[in-house]
Z-matrix of the N, CA and C atoms (Angstrom, degrees):
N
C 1 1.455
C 2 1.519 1 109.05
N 3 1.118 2 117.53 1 127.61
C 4 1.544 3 146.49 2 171.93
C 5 1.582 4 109.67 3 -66.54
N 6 1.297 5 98.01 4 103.36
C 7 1.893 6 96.28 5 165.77
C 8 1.350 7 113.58 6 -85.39
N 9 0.944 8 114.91 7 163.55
C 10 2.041 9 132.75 8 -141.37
C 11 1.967 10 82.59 9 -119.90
N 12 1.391 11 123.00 10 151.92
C 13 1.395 12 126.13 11 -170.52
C 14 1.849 13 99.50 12 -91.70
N 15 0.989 14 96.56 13 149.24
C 16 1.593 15 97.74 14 -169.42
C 17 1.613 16 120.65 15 -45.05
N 18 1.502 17 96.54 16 -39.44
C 19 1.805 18 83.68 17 -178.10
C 20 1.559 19 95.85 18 -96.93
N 21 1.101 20 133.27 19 25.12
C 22 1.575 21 126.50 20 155.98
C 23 1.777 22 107.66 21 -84.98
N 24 1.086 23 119.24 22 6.77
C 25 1.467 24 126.49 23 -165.74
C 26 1.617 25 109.67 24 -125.88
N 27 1.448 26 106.67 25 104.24
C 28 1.409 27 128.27 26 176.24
C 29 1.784 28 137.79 27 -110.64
N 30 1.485 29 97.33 28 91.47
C 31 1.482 30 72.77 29 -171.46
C 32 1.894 31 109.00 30 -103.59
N 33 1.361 32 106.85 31 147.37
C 34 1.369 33 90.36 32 160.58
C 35 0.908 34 156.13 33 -85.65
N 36 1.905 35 121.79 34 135.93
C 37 1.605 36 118.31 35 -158.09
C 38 2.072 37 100.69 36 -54.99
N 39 1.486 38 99.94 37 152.15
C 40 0.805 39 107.09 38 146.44
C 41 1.632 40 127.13 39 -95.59
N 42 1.617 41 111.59 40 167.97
C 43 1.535 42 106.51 41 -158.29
C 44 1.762 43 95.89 42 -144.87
N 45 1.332 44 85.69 43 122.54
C 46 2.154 45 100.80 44 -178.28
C 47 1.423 46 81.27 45 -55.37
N 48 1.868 47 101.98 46 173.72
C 49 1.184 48 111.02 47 144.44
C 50 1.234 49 133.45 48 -79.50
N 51 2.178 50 126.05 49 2.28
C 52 1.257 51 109.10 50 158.00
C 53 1.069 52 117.97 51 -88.47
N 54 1.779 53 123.98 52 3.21
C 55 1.647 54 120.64 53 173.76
C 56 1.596 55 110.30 54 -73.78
N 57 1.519 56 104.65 55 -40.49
C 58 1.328 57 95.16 56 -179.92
C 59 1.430 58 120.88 57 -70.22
N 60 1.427 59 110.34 58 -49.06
C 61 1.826 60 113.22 59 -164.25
C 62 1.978 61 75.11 60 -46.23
N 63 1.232 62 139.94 61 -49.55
C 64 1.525 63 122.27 62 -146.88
C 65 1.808 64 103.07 63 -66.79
N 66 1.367 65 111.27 64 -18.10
C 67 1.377 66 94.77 65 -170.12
C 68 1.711 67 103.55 66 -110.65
N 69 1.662 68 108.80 67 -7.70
C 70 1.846 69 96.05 68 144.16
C 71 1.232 70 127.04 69 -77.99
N 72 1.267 71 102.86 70 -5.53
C 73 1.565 72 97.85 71 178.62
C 74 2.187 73 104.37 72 75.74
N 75 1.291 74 95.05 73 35.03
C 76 1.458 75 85.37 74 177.99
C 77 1.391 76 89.51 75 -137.83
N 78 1.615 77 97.72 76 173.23
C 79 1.775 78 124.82 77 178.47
C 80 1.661 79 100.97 78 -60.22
N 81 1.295 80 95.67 79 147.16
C 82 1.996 81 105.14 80 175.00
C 83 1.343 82 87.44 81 -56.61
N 84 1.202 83 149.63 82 -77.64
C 85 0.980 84 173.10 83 -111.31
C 86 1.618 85 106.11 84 -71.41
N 87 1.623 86 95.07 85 -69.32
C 88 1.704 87 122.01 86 166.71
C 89 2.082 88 110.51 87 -31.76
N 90 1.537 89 103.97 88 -54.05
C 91 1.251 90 149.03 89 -154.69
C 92 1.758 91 94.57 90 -56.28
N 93 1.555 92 93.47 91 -64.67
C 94 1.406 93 117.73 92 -173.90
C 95 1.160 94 116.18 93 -54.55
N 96 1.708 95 117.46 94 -62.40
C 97 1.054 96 121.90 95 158.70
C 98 1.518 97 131.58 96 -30.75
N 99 1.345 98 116.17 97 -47.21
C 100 1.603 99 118.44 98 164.28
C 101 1.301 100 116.48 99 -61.47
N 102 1.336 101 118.41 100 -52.51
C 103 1.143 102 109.33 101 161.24
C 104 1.581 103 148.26 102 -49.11
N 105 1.367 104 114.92 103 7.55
C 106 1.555 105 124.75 104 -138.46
C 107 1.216 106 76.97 105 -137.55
N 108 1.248 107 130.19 106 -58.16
C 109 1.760 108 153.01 107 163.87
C 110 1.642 109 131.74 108 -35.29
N 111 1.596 110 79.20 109 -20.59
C 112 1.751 111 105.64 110 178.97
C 113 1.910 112 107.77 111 59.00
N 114 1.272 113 106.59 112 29.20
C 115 1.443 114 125.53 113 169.75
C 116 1.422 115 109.92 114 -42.94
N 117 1.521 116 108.75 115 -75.62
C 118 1.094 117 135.11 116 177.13
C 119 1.550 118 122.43 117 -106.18
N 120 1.472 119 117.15 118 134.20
C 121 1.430 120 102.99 119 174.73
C 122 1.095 121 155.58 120 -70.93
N 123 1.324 122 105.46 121 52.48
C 124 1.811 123 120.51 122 -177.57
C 125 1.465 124 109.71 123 -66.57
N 126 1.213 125 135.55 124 144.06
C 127 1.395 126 144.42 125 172.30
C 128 1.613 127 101.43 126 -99.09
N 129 1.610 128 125.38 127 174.58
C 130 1.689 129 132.78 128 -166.74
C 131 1.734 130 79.25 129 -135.31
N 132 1.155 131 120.74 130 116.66
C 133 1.504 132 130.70 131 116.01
C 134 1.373 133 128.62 132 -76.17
N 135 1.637 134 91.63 133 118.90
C 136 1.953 135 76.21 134 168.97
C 137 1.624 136 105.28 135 52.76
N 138 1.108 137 89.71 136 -171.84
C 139 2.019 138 94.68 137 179.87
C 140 1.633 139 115.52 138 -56.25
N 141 1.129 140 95.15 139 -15.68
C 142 1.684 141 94.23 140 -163.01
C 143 1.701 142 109.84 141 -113.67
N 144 1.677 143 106.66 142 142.14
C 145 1.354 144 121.92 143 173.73
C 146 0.890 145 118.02 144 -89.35
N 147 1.701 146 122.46 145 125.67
C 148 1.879 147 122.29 146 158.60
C 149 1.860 148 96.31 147 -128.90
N 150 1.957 149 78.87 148 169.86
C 151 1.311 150 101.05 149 -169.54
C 152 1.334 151 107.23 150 -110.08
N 153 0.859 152 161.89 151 150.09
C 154 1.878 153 153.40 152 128.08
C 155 2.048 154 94.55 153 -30.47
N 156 1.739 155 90.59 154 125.79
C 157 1.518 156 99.17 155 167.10
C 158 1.504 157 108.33 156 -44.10
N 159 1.039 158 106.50 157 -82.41
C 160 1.070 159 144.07 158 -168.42
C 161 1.990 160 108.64 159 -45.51
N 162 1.316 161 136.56 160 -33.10
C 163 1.485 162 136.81 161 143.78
C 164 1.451 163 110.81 162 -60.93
N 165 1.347 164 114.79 163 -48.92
C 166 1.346 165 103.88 164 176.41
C 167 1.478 166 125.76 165 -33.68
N 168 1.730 167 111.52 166 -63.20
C 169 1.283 168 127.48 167 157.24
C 170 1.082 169 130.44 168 -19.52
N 171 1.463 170 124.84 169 -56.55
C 172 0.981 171 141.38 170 -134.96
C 173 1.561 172 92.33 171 -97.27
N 174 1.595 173 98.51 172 -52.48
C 175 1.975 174 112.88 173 -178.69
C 176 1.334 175 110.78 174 -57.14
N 177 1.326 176 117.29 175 -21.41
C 178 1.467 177 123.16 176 -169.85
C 179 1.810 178 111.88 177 -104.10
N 180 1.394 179 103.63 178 -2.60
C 181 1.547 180 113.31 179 -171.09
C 182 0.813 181 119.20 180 62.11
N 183 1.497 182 128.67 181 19.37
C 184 1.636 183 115.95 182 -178.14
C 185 1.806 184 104.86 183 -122.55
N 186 1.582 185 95.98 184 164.20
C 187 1.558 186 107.75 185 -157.89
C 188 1.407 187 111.60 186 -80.99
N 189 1.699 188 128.01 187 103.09
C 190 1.061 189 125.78 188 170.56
C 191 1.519 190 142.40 189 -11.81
N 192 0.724 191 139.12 190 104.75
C 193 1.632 192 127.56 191 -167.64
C 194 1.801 193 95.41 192 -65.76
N 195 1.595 194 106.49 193 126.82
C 196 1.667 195 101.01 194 171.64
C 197 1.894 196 104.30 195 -106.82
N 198 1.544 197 85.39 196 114.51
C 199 1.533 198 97.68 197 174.79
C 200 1.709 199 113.59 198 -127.81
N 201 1.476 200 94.49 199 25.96
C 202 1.701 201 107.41 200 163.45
C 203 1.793 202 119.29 201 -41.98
N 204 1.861 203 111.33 202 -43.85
C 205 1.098 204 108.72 203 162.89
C 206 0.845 205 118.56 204 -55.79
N 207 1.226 206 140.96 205 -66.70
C 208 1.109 207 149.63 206 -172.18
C 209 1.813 208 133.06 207 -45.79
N 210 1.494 209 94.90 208 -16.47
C 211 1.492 210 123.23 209 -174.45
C 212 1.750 211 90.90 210 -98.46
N 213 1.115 212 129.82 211 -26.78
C 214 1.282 213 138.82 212 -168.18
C 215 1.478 214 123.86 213 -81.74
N 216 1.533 215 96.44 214 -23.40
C 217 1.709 216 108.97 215 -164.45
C 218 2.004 217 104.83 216 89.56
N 219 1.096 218 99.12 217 -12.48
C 220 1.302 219 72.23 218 170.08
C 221 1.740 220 132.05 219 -118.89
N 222 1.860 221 106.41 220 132.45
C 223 1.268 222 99.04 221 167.06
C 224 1.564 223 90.41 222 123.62
């Protein structure tokens, strides 16, 4: 098996539910509820809810921030 060069390698952040309610701009609270609602696609570990960065985005229509370089060392 062939390893892939470091900045060819992306994984996506995962996101609590107080990272997200911060980038809807809503209450944890609000957040949860969608989540609980199956609104949005957050999954439950354990006690706690995350989202995929990157679905979040996507559910919300807005344009991902790409900081893959930046995850890479480079730049």
């Amino acid at each position: 098996m062939e390893l892939t060069k470091r900045e060819d390698v992306y994984m996506d952040k995962l996101l609590s539910l107080a990272e997200a309610s911060e980038i809807m701009n809503v209450s944890y609270s609000k957040a949860q509820k969608l989540a609980k609602a199956g609104e949005l696609p957050f999954r439950k570990l354990g006690k706690t809810w995350y989202i995929a960065r990157s679905a979040l985005y996507r559910e919300l229509g807005l344009k991902e921030p790409d900081d893959r370089k930046e995850m890479a060392g480079v730049g």
